[in-house]
N, CA, C and O atoms as a GROMACS GRO file, in nm:
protein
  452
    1UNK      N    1  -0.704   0.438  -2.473
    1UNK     CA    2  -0.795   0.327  -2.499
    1UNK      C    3  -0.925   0.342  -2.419
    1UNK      O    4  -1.015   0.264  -2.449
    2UNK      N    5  -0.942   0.409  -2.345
    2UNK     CA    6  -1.038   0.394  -2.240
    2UNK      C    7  -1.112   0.503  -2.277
    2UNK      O    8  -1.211   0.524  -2.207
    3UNK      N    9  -1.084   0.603  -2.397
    3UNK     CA   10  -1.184   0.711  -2.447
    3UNK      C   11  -1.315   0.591  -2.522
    3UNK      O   12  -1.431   0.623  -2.550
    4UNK      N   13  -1.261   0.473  -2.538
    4UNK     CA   14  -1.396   0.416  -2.579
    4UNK      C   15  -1.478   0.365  -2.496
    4UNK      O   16  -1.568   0.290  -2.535
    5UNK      N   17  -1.466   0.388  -2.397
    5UNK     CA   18  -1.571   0.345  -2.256
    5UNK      C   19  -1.664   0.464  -2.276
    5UNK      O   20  -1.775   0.474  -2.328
    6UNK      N   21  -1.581   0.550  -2.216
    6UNK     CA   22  -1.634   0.690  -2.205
    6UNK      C   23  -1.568   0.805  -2.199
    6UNK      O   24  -1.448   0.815  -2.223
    7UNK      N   25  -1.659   0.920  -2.158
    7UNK     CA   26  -1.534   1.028  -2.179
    7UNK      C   27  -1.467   1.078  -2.004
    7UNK      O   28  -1.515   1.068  -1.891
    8UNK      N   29  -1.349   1.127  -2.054
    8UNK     CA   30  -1.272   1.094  -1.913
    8UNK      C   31  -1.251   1.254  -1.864
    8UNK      O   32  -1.225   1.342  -1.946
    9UNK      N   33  -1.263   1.280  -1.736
    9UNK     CA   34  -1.238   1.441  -1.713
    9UNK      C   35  -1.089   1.472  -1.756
    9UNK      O   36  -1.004   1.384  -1.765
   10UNK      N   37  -1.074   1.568  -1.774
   10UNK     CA   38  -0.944   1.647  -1.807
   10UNK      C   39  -0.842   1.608  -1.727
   10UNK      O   40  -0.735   1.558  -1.763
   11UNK      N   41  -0.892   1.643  -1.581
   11UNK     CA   42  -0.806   1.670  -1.438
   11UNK      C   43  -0.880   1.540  -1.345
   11UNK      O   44  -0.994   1.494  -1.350
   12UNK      N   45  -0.801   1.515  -1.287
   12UNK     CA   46  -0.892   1.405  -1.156
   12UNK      C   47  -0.778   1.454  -1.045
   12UNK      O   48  -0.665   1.498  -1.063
   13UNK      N   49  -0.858   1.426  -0.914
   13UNK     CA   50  -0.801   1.436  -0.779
   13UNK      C   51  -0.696   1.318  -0.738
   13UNK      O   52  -0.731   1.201  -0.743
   14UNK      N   53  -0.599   1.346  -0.708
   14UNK     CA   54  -0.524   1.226  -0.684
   14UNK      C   55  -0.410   1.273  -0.536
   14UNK      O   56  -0.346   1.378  -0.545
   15UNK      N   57  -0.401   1.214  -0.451
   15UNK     CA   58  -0.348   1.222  -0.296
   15UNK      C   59  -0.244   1.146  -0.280
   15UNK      O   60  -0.212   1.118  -0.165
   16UNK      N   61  -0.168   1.096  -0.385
   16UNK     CA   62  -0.075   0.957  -0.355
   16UNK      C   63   0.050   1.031  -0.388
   16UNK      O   64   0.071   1.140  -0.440
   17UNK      N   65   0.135   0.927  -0.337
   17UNK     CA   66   0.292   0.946  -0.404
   17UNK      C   67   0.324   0.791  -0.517
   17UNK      O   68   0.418   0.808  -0.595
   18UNK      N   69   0.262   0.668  -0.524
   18UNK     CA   70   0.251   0.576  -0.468
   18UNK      C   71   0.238   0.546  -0.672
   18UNK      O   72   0.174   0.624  -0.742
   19UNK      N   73   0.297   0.448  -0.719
   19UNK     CA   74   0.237   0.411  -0.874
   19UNK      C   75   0.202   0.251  -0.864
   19UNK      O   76   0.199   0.173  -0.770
   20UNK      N   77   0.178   0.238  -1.000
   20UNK     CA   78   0.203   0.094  -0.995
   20UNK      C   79   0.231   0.033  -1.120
   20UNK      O   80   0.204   0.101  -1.220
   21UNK      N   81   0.280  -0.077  -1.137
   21UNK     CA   82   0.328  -0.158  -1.298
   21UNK      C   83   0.188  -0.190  -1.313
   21UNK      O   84   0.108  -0.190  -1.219
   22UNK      N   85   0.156  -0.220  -1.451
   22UNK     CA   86   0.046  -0.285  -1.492
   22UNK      C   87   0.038  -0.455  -1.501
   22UNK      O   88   0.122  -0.529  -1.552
   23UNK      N   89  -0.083  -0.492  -1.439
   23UNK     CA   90  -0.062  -0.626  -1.418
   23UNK      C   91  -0.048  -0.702  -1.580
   23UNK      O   92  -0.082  -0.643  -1.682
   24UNK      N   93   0.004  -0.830  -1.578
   24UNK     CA   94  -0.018  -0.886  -1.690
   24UNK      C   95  -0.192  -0.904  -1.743
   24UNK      O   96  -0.273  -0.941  -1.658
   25UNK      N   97  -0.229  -0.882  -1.852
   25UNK     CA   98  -0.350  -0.900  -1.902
   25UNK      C   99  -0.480  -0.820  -1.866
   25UNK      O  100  -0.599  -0.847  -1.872
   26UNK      N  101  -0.399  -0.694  -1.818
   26UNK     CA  102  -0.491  -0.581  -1.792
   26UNK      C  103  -0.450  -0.443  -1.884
   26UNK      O  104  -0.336  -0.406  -1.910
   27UNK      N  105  -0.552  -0.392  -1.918
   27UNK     CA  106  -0.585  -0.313  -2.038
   27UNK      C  107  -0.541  -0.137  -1.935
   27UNK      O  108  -0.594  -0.112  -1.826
   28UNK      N  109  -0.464  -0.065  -1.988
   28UNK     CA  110  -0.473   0.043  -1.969
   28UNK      C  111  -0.491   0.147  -1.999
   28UNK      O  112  -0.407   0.213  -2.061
   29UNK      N  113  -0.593   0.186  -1.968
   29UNK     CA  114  -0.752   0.293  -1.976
   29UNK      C  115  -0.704   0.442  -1.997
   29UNK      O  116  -0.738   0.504  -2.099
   30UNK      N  117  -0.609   0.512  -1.876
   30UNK     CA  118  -0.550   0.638  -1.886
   30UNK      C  119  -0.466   0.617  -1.812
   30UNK      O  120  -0.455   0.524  -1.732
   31UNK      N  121  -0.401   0.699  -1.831
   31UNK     CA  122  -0.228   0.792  -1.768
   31UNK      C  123  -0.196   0.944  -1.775
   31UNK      O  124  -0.222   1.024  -1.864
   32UNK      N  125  -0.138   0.959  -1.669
   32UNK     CA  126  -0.052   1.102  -1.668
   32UNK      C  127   0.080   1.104  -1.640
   32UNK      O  128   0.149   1.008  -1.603
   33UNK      N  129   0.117   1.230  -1.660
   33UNK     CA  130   0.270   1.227  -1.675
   33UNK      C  131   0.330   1.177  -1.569
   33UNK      O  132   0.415   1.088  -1.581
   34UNK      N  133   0.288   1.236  -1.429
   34UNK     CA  134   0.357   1.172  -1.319
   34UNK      C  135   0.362   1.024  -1.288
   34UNK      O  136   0.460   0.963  -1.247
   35UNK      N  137   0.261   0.984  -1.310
   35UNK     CA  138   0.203   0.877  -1.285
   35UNK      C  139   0.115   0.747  -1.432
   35UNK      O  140  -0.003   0.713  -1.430
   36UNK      N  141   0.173   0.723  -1.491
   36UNK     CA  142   0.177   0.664  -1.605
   36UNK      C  143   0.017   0.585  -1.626
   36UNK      O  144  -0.062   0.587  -1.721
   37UNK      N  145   0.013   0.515  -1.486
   37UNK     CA  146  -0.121   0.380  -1.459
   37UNK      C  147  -0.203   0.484  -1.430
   37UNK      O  148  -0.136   0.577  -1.386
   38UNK      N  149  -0.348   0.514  -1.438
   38UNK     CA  150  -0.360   0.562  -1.363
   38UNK      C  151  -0.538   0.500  -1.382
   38UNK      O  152  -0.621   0.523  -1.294
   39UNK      N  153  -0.569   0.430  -1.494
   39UNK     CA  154  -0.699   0.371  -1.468
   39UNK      C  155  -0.679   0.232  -1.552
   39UNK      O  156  -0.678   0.238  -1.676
   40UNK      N  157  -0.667   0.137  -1.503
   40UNK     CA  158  -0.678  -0.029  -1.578
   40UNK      C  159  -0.818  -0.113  -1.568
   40UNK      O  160  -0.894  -0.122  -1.472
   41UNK      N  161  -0.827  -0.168  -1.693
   41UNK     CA  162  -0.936  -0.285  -1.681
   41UNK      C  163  -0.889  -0.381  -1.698
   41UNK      O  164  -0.806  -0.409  -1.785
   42UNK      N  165  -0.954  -0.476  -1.588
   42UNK     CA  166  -0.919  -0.626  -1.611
   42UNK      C  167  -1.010  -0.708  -1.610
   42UNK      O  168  -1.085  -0.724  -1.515
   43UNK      N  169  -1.015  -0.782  -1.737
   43UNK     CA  170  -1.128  -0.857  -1.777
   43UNK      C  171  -1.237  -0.782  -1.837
   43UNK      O  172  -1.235  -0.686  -1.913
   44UNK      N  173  -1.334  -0.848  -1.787
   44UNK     CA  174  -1.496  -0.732  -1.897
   44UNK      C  175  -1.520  -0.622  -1.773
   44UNK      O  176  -1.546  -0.502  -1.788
   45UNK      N  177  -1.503  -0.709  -1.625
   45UNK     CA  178  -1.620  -0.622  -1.543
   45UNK      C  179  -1.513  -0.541  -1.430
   45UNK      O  180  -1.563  -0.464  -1.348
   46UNK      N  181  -1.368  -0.562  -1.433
   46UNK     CA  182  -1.341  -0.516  -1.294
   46UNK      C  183  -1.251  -0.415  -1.353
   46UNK      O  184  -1.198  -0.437  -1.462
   47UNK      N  185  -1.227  -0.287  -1.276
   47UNK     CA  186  -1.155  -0.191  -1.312
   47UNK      C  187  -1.103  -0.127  -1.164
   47UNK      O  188  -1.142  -0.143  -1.048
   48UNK      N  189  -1.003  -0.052  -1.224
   48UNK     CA  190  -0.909   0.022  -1.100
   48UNK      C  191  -0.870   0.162  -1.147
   48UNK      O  192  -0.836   0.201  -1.259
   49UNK      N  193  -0.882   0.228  -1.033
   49UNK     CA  194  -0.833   0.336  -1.053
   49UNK      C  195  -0.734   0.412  -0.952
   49UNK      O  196  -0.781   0.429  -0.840
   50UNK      N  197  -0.618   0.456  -0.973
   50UNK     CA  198  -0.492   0.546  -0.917
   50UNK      C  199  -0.560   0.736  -0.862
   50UNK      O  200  -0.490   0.836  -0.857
   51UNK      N  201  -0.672   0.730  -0.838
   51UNK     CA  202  -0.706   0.895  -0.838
   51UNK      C  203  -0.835   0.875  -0.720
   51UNK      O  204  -0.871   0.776  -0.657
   52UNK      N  205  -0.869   0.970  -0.722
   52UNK     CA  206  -1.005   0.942  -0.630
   52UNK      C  207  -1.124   1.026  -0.693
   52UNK      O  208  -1.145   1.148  -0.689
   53UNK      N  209  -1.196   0.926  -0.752
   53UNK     CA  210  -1.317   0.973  -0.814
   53UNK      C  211  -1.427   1.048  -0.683
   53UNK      O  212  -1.476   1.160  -0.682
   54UNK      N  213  -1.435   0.980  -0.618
   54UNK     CA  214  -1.502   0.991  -0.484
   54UNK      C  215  -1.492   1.104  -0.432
   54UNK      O  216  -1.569   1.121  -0.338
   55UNK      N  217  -1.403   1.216  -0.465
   55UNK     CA  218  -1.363   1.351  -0.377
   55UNK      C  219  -1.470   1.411  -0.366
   55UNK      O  220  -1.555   1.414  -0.456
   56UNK      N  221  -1.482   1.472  -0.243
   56UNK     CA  222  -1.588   1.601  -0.229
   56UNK      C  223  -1.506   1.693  -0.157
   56UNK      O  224  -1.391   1.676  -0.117
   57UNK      N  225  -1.631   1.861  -0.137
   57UNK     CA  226  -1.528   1.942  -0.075
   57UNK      C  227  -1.486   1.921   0.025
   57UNK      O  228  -1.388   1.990   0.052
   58UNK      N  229  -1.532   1.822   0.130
   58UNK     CA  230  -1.496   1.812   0.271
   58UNK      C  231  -1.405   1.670   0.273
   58UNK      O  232  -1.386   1.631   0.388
   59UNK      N  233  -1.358   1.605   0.194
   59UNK     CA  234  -1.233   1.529   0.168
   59UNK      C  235  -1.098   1.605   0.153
   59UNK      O  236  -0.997   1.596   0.223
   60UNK      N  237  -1.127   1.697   0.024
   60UNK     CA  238  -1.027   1.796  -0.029
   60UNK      C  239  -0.970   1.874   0.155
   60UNK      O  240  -0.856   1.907   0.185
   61UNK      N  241  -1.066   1.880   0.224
   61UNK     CA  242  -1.041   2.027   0.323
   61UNK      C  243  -0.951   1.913   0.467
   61UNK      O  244  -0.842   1.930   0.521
   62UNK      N  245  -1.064   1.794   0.492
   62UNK     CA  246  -0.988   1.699   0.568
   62UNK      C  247  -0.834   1.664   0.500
   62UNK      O  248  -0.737   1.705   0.563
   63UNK      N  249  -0.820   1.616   0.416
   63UNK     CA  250  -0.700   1.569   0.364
   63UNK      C  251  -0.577   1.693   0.358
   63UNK      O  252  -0.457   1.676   0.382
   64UNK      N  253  -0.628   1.788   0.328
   64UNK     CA  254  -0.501   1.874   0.288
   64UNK      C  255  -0.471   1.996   0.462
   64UNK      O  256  -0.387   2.081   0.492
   65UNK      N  257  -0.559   1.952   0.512
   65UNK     CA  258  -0.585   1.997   0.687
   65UNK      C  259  -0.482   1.900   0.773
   65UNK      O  260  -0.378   1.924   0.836
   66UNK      N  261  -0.564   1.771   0.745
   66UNK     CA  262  -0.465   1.683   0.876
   66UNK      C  263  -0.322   1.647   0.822
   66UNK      O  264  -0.227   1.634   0.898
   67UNK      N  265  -0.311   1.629   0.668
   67UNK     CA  266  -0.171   1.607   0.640
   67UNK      C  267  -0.112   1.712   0.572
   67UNK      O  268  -0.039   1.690   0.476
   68UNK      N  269  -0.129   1.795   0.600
   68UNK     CA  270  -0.082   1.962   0.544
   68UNK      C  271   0.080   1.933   0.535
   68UNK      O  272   0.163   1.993   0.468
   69UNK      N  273   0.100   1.808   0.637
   69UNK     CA  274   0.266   1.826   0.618
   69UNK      C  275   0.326   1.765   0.498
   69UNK      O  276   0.441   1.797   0.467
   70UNK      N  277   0.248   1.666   0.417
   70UNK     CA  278   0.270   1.583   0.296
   70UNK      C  279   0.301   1.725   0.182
   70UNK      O  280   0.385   1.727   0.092
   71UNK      N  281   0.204   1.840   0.220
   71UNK     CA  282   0.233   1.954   0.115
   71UNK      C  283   0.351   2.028   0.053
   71UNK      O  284   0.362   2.115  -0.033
   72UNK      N  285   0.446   1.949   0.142
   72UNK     CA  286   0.616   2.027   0.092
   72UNK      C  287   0.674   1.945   0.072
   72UNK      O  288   0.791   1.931   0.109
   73UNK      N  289   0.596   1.850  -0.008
   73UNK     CA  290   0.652   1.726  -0.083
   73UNK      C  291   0.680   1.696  -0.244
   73UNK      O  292   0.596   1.686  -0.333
   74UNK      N  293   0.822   1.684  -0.252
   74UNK     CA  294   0.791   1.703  -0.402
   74UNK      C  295   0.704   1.680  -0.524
   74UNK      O  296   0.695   1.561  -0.555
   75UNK      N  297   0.634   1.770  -0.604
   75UNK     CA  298   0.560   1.717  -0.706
   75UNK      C  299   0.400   1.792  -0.594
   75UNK      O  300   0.299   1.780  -0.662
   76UNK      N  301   0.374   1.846  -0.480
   76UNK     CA  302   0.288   1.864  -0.390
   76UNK      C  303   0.224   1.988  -0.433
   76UNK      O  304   0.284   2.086  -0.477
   77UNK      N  305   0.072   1.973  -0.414
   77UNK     CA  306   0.072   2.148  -0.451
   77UNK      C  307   0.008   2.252  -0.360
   77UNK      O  308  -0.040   2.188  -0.267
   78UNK      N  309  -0.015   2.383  -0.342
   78UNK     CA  310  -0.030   2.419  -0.199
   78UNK      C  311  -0.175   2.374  -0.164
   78UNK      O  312  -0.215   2.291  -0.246
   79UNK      N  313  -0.244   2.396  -0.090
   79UNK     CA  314  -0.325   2.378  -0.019
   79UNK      C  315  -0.466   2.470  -0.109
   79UNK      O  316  -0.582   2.438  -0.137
   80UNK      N  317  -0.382   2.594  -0.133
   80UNK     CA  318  -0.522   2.649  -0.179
   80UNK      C  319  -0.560   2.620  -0.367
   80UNK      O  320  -0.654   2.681  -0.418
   81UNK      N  321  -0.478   2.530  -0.442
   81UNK     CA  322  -0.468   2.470  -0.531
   81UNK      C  323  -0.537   2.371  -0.540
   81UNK      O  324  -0.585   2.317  -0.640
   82UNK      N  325  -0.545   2.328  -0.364
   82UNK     CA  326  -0.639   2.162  -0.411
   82UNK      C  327  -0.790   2.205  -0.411
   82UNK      O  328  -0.885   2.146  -0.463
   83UNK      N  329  -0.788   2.323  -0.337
   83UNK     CA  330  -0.934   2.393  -0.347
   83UNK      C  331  -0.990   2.416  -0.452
   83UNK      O  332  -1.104   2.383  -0.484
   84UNK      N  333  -0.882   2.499  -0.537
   84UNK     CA  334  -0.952   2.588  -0.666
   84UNK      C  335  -0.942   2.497  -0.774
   84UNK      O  336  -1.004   2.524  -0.878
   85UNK      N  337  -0.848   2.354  -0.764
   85UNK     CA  338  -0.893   2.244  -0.834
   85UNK      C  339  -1.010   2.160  -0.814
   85UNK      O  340  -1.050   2.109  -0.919
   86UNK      N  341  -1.076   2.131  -0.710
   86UNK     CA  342  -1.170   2.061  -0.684
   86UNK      C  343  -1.291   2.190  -0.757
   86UNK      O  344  -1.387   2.176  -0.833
   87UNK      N  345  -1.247   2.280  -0.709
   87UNK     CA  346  -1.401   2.413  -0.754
   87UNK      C  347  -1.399   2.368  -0.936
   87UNK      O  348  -1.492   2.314  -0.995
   88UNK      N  349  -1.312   2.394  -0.975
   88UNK     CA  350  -1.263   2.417  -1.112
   88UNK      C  351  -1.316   2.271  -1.167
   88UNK      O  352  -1.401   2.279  -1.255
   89UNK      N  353  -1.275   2.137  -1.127
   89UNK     CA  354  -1.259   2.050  -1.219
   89UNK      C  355  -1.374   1.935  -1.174
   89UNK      O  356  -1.424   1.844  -1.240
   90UNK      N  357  -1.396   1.980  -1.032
   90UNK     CA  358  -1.515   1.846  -0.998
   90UNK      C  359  -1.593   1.814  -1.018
   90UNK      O  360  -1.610   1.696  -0.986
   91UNK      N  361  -1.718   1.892  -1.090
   91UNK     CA  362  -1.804   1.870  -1.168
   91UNK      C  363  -1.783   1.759  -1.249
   91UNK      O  364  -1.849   1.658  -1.228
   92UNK      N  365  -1.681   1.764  -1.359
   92UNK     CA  366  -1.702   1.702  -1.445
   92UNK      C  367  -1.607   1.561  -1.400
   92UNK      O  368  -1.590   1.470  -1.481
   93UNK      N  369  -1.557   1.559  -1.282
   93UNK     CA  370  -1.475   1.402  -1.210
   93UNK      C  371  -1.618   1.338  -1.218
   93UNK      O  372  -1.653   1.248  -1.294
   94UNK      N  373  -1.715   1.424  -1.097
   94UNK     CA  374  -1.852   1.375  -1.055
   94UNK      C  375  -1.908   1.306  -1.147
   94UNK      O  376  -1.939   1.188  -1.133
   95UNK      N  377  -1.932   1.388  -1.272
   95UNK     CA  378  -2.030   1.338  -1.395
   95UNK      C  379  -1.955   1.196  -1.462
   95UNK      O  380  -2.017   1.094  -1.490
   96UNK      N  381  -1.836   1.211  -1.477
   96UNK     CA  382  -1.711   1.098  -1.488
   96UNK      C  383  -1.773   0.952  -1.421
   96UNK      O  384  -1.810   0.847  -1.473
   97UNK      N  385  -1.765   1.005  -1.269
   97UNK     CA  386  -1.764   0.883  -1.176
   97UNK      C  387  -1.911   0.833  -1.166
   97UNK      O  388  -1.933   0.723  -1.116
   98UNK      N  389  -2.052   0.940  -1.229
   98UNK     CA  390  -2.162   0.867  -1.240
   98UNK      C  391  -2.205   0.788  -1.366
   98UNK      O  392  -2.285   0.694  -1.364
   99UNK      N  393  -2.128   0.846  -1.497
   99UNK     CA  394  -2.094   0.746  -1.595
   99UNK      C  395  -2.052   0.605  -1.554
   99UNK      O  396  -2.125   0.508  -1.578
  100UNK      N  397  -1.933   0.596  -1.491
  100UNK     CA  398  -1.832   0.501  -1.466
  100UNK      C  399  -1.943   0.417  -1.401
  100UNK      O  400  -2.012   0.337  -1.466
  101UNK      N  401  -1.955   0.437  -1.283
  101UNK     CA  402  -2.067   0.373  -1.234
  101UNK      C  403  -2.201   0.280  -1.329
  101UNK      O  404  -2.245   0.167  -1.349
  102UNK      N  405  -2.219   0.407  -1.360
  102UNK     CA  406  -2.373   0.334  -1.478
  102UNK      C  407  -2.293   0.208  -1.539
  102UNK      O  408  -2.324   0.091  -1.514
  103UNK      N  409  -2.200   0.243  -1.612
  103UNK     CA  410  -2.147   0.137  -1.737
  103UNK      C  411  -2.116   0.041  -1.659
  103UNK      O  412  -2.168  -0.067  -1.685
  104UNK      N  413  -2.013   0.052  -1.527
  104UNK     CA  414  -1.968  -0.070  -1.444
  104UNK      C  415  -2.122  -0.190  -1.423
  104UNK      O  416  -2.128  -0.308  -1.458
  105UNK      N  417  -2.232  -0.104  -1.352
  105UNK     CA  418  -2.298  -0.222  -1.264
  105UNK      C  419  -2.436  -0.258  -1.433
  105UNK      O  420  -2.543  -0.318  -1.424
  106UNK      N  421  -2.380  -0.199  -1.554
  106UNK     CA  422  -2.440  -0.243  -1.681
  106UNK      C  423  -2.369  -0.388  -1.710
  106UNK      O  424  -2.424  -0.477  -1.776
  107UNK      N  425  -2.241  -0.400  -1.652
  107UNK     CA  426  -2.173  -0.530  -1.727
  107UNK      C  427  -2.198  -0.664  -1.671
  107UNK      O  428  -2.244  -0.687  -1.559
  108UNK      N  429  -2.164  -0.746  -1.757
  108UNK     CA  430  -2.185  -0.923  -1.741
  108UNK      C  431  -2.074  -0.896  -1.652
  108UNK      O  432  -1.982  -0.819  -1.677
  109UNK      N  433  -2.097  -1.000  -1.487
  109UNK     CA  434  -1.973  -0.995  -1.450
  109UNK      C  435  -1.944  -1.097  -1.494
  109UNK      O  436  -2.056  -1.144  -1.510
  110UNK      N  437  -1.886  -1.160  -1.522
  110UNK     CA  438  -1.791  -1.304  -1.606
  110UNK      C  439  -1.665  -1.228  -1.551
  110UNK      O  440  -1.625  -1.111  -1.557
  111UNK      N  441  -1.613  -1.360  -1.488
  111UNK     CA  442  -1.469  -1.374  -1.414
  111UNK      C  443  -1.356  -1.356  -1.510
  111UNK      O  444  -1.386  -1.438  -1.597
  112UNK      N  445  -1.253  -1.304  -1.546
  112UNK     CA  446  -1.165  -1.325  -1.617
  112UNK      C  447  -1.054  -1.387  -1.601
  112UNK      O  448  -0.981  -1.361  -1.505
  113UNK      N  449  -1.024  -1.479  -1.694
  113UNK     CA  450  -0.929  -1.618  -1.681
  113UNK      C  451  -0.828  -1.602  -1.759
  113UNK      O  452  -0.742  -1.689  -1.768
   0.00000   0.00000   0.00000
């Protein structure tokens, strides 16, 4: 449903173990296999997302550095994977998350009831 917002990257960065149910009366945008929720809208103006649009290379290098020990965790992938994923796929998260942006601070905020 959320290909009608916009278009969504292939791959996104995601650091969690962590899901969530979908609230009542919130629209869900995308999913992946592991992780089903993984972008909801609720109402016209507020949205959530399960991934981290926000990644850069020096997130990717902090994160998989100080908790290197989370990496032999099931479903985990090595270290030099989160690299050649961020090289490989971030561009188009980036271009993603400056869309997302534009359209977000385009909307009426009207509260949803």
């Amino acid at each position: 449903q959320g290909k009608a917002l916009f278009d969504w990257p292939s791959h996104v960065y995601q650091w969690h173990r962590e899901g969530f149910t979908l609230p009542d009366g919130a629209t869900l945008l995308a999913g992946g296999g592991s992780f089903p929720n993984q972008a909801i809208q609720y109402g016209p103006a507020a949205f959530g997302v399960q991934f981290h649009p926000e990644i850069t290379h020096v997130l990717v290098n902090r994160w998989s550095t100080k908790s290197s020990h989370r990496l032999i965790l099931p479903g985990a992938r090595p270290r030099s994977e989160h690299h050649a994923g961020h090289v490989r796929f971030g561009p188009a998260q980036r271009k993603w998350l400056g869309d997302f942006l534009s359209h977000w601070v385009s909307l009426d905020p009207v509260p949803a009831r």
